[in-house]
N, CA, C and O atoms as a GROMACS GRO file, in nm:
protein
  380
    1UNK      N    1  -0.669   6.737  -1.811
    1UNK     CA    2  -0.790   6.666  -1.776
    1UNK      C    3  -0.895   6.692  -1.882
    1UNK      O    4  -0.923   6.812  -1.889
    2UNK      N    5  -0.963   6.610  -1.972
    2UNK     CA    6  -1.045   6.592  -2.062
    2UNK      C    7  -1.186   6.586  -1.981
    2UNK      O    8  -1.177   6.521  -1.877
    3UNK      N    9  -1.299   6.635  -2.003
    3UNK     CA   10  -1.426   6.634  -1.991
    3UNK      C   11  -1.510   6.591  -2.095
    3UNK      O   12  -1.507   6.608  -2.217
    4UNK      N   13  -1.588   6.529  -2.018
    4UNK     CA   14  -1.684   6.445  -2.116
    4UNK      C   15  -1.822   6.510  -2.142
    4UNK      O   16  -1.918   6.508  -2.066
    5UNK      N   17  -1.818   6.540  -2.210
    5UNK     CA   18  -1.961   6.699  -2.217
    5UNK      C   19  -2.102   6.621  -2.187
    5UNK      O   20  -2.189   6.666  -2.112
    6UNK      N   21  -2.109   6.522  -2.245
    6UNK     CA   22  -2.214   6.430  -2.137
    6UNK      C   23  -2.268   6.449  -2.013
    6UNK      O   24  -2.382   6.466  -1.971
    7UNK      N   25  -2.131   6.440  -1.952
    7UNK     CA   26  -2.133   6.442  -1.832
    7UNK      C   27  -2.158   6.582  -1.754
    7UNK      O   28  -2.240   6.604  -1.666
    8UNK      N   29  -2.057   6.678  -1.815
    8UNK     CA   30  -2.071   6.815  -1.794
    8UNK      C   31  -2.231   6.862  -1.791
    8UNK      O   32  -2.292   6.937  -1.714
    9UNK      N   33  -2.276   6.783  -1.911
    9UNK     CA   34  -2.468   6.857  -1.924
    9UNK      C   35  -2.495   6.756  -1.798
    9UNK      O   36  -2.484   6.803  -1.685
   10UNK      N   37  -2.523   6.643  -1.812
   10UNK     CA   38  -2.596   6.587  -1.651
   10UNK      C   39  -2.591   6.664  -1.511
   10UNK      O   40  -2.685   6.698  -1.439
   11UNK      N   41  -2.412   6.687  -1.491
   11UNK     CA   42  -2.426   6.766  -1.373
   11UNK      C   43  -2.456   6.889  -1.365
   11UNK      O   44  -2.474   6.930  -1.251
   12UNK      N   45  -2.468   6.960  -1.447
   12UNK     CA   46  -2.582   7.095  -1.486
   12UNK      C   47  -2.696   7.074  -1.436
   12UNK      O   48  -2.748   7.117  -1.333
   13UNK      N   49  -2.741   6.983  -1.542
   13UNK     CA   50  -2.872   6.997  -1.484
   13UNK      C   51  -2.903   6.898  -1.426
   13UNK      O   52  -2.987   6.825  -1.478
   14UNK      N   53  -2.847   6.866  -1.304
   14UNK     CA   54  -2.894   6.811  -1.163
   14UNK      C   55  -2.865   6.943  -1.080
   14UNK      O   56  -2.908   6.950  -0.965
   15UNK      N   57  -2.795   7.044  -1.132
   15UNK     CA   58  -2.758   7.135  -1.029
   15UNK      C   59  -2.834   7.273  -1.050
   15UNK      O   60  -2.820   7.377  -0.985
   16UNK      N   61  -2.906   7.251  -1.144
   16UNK     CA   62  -2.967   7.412  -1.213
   16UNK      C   63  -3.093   7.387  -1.112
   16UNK      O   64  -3.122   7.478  -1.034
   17UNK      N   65  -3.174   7.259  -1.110
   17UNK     CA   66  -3.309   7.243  -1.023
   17UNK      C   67  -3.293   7.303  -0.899
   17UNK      O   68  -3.387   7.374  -0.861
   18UNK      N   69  -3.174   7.288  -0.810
   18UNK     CA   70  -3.131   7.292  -0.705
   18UNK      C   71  -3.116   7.429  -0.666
   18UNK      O   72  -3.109   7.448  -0.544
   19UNK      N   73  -3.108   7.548  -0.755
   19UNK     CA   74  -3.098   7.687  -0.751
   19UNK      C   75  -3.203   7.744  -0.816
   19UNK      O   76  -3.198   7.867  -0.818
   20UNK      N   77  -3.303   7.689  -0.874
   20UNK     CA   78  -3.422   7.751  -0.899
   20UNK      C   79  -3.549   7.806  -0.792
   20UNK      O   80  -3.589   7.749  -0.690
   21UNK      N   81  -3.574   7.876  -0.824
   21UNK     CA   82  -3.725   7.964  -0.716
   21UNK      C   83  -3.821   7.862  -0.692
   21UNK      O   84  -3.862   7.819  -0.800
   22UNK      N   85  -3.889   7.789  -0.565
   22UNK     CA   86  -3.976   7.684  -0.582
   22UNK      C   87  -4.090   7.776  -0.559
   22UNK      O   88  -4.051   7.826  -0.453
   23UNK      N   89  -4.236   7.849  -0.591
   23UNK     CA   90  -4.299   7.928  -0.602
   23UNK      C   91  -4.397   7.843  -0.470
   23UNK      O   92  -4.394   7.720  -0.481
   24UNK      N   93  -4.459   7.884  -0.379
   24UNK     CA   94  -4.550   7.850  -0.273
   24UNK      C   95  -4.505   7.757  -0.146
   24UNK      O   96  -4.584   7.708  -0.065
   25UNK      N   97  -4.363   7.743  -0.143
   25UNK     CA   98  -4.295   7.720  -0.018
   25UNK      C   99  -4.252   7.840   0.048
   25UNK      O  100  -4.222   7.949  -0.001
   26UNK      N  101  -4.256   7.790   0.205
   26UNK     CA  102  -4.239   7.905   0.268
   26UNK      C  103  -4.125   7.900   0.311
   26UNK      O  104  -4.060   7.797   0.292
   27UNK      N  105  -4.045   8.058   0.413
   27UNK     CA  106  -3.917   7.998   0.445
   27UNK      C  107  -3.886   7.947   0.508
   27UNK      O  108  -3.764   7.938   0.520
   28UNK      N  109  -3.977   7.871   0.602
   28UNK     CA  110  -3.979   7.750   0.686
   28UNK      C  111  -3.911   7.648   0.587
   28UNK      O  112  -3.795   7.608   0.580
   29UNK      N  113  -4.038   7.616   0.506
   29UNK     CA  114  -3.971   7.506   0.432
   29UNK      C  115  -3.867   7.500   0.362
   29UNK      O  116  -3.802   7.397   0.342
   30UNK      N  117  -3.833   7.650   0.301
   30UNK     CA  118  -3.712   7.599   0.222
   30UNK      C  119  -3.571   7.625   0.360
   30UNK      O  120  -3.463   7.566   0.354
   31UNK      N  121  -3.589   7.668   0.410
   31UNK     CA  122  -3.467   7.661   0.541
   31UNK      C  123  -3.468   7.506   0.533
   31UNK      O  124  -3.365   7.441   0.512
   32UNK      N  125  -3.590   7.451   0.551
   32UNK     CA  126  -3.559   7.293   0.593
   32UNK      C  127  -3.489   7.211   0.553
   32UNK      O  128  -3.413   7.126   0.598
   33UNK      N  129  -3.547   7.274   0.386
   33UNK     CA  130  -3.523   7.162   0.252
   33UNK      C  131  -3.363   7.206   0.211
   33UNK      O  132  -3.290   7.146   0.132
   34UNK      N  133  -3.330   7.331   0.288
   34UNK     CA  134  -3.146   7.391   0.254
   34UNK      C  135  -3.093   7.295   0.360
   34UNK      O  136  -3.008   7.222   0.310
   35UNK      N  137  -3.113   7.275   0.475
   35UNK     CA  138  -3.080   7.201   0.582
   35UNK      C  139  -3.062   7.067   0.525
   35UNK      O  140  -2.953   7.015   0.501
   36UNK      N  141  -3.194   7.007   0.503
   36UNK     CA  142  -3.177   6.842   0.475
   36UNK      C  143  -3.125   6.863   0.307
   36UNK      O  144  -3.181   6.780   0.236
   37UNK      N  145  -3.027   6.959   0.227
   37UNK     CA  146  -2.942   6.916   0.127
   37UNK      C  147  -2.841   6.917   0.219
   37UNK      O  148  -2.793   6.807   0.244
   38UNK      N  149  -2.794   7.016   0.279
   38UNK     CA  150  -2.624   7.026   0.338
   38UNK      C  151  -2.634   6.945   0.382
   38UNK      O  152  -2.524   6.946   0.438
   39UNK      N  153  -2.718   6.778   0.440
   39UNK     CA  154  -2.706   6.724   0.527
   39UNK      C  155  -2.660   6.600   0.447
   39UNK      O  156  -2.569   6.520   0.468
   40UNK      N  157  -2.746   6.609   0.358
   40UNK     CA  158  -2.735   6.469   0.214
   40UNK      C  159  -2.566   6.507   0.161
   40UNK      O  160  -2.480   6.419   0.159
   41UNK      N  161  -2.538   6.640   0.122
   41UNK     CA  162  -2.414   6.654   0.044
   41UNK      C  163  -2.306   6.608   0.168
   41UNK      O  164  -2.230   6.514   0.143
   42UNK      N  165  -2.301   6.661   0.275
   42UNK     CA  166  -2.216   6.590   0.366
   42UNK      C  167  -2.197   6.435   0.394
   42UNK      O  168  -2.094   6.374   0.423
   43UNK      N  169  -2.326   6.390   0.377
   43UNK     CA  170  -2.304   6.250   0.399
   43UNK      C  171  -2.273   6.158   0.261
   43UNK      O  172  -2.212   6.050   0.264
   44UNK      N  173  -2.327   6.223   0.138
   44UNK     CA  174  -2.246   6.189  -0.015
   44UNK      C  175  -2.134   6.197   0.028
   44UNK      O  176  -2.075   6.092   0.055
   45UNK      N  177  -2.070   6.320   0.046
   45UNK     CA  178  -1.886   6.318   0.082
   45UNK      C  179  -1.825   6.208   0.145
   45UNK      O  180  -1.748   6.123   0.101
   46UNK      N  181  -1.887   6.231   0.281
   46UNK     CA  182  -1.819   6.094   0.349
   46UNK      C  183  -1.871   5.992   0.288
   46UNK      O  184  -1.878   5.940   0.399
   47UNK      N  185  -1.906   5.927   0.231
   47UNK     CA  186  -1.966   5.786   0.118
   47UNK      C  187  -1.835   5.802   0.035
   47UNK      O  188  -1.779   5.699   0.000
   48UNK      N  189  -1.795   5.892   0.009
   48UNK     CA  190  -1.704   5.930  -0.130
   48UNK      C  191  -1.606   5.902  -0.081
   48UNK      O  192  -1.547   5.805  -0.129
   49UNK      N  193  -1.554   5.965   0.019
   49UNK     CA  194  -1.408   5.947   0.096
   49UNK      C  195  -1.355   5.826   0.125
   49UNK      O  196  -1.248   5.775   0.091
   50UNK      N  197  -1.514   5.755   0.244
   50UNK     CA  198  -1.480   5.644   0.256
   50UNK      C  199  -1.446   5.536   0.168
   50UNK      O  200  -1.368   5.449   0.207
   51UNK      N  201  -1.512   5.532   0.020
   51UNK     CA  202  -1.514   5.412  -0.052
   51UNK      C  203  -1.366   5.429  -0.122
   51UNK      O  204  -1.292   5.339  -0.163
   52UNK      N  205  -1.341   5.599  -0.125
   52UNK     CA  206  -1.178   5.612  -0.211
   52UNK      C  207  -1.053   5.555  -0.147
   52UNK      O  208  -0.956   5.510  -0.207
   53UNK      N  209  -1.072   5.565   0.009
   53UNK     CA  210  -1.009   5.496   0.090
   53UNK      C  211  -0.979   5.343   0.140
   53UNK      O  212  -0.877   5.286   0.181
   54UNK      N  213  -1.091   5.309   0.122
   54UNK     CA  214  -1.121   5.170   0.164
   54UNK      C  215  -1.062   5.059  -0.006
   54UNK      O  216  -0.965   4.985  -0.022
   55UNK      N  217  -1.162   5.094  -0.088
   55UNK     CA  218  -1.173   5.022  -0.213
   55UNK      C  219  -1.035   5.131  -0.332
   55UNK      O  220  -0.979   5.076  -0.427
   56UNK      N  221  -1.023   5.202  -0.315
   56UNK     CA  222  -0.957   5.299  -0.427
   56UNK      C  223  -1.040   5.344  -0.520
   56UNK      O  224  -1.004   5.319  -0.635
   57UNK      N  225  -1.170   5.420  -0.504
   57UNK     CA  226  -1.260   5.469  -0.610
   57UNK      C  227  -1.184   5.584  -0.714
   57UNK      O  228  -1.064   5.592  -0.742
   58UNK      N  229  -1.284   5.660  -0.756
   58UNK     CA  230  -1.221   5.766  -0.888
   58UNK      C  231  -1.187   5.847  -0.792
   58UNK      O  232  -1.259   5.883  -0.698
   59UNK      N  233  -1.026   5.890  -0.821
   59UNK     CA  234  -1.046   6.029  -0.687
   59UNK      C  235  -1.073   6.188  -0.768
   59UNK      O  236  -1.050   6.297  -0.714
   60UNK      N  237  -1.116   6.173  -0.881
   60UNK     CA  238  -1.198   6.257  -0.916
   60UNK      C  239  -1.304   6.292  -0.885
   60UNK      O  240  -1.343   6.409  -0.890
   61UNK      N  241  -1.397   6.154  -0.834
   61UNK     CA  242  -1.500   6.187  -0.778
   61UNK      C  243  -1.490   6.221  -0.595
   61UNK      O  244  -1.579   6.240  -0.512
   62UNK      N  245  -1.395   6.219  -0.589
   62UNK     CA  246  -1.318   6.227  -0.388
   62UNK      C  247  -1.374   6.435  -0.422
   62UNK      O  248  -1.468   6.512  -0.401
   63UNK      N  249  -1.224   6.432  -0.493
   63UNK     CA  250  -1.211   6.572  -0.507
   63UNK      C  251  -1.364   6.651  -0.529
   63UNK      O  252  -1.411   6.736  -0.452
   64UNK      N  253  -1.424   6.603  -0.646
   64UNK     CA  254  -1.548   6.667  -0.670
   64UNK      C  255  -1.595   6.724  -0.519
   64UNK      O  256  -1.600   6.837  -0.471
   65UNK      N  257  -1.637   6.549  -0.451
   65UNK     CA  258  -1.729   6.535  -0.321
   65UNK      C  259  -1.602   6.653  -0.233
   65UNK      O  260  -1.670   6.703  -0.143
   66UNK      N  261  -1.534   6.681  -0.228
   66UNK     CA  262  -1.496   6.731  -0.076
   66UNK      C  263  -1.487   6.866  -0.167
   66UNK      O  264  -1.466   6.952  -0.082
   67UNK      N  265  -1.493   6.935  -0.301
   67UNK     CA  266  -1.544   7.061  -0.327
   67UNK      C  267  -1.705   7.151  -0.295
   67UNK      O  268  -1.740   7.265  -0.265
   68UNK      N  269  -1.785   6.980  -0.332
   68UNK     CA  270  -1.880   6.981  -0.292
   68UNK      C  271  -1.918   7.062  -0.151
   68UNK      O  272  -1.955   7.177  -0.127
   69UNK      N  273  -1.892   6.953  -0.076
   69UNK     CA  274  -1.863   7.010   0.080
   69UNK      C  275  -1.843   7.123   0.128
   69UNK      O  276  -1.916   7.191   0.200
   70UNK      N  277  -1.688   7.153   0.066
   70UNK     CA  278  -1.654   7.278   0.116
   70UNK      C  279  -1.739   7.422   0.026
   70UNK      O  280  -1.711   7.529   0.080
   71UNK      N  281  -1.804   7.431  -0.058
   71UNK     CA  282  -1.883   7.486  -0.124
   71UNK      C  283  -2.031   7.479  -0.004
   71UNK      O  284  -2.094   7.583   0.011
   72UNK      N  285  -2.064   7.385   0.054
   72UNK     CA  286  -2.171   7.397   0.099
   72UNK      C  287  -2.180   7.448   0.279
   72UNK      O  288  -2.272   7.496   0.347
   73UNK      N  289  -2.052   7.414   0.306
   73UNK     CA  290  -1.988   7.463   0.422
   73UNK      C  291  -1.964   7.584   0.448
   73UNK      O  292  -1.980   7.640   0.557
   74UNK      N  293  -1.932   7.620   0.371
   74UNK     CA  294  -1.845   7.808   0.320
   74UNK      C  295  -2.015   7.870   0.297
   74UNK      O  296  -2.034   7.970   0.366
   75UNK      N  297  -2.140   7.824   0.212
   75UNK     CA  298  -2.283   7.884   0.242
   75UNK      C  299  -2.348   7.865   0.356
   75UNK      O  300  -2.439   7.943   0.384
   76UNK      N  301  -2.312   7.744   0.456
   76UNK     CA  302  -2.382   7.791   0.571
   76UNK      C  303  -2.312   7.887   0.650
   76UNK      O  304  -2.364   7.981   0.710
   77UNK      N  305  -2.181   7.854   0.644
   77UNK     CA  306  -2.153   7.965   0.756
   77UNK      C  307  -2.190   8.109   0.718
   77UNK      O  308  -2.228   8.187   0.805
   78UNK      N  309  -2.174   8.156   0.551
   78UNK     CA  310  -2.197   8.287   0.525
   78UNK      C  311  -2.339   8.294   0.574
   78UNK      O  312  -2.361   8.385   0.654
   79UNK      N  313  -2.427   8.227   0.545
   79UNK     CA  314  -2.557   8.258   0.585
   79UNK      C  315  -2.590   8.267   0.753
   79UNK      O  316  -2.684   8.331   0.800
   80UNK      N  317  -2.512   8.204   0.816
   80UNK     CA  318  -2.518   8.228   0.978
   80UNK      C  319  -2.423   8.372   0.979
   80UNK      O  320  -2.486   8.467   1.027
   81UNK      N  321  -2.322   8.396   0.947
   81UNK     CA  322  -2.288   8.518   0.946
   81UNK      C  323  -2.392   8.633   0.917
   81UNK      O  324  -2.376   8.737   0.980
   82UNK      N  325  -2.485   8.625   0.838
   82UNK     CA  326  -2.573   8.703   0.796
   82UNK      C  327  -2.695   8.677   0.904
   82UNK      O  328  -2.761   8.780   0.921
   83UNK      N  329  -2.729   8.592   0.963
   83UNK     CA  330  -2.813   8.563   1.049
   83UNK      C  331  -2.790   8.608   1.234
   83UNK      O  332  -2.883   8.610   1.315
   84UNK      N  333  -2.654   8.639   1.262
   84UNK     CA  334  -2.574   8.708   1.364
   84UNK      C  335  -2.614   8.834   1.340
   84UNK      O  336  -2.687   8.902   1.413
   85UNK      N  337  -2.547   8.876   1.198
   85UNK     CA  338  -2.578   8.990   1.155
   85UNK      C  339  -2.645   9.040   1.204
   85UNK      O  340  -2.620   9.104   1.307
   86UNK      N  341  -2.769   9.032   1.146
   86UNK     CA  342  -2.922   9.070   1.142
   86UNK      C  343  -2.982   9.115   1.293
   86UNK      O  344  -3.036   9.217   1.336
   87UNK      N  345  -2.944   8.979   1.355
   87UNK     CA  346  -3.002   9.010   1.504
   87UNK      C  347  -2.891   9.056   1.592
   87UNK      O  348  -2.927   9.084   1.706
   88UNK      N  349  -2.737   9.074   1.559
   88UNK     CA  350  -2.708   9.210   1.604
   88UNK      C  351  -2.748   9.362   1.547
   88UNK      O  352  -2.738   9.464   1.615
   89UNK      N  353  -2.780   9.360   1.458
   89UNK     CA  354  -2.834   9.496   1.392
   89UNK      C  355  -3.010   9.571   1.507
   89UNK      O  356  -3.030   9.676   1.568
   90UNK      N  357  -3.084   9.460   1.484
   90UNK     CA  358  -3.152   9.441   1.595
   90UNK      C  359  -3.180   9.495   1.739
   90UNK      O  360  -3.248   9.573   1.806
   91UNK      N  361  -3.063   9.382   1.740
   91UNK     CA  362  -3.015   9.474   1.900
   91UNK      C  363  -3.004   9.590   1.940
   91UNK      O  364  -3.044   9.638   2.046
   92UNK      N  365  -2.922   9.663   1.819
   92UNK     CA  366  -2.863   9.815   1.864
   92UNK      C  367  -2.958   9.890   1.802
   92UNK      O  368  -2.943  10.007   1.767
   93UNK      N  369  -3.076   9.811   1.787
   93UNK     CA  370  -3.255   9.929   1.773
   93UNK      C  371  -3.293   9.994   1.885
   93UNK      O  372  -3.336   9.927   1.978
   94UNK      N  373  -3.283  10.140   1.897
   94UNK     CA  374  -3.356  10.196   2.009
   94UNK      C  375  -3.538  10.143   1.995
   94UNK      O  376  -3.604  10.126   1.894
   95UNK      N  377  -3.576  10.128   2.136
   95UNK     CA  378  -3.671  10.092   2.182
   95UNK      C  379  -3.774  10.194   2.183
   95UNK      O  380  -3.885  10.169   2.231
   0.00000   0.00000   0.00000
């Protein structure tokens, strides 16, 4: 499989913004703004799936989208794991 370094820099940096520190949001907001991405990348996927299915799109771009996914799937749950965590740790605080 050949890569097109073009391309390689674009999806960089659409993806470097996305992991940068936004300085004066709170973690309200960025919980939100993590929420409404996993929500967009899930529904990119299914857009992806469906059109590879329906029409025969690139299934390069299938694969991408359902790495995508499972990349963003595999961080919420770690982060709810860590969020169980926490407030079992909590719990077993003497009073």
């Amino acid at each position: 499989m050949q890569l097109n370094p073009s391309l390689v820099a674009e999806r960089y940096a659409a993806t470097r913004s996305a992991t940068a520190p936004q300085p004066g949001l709170g973690a309200e907001a960025r919980l939100g703004q993590a929420a409404d991405s996993f929500a967009q990348t899930l529904r990119t996927s299914e857009e992806t799936a469906m059109a590879a299915m329906t029409s025969g799109a690139d299934p390069h771009a299938l694969v991408q989208a359902l790495t995508q996914t499972e990349l963003a799937v595999e961080t919420a749950v770690t982060v709810r794991n860590k969020v169980v965590e926490a407030y079992q740790e909590i719990l077993r605080m003497p009073v």
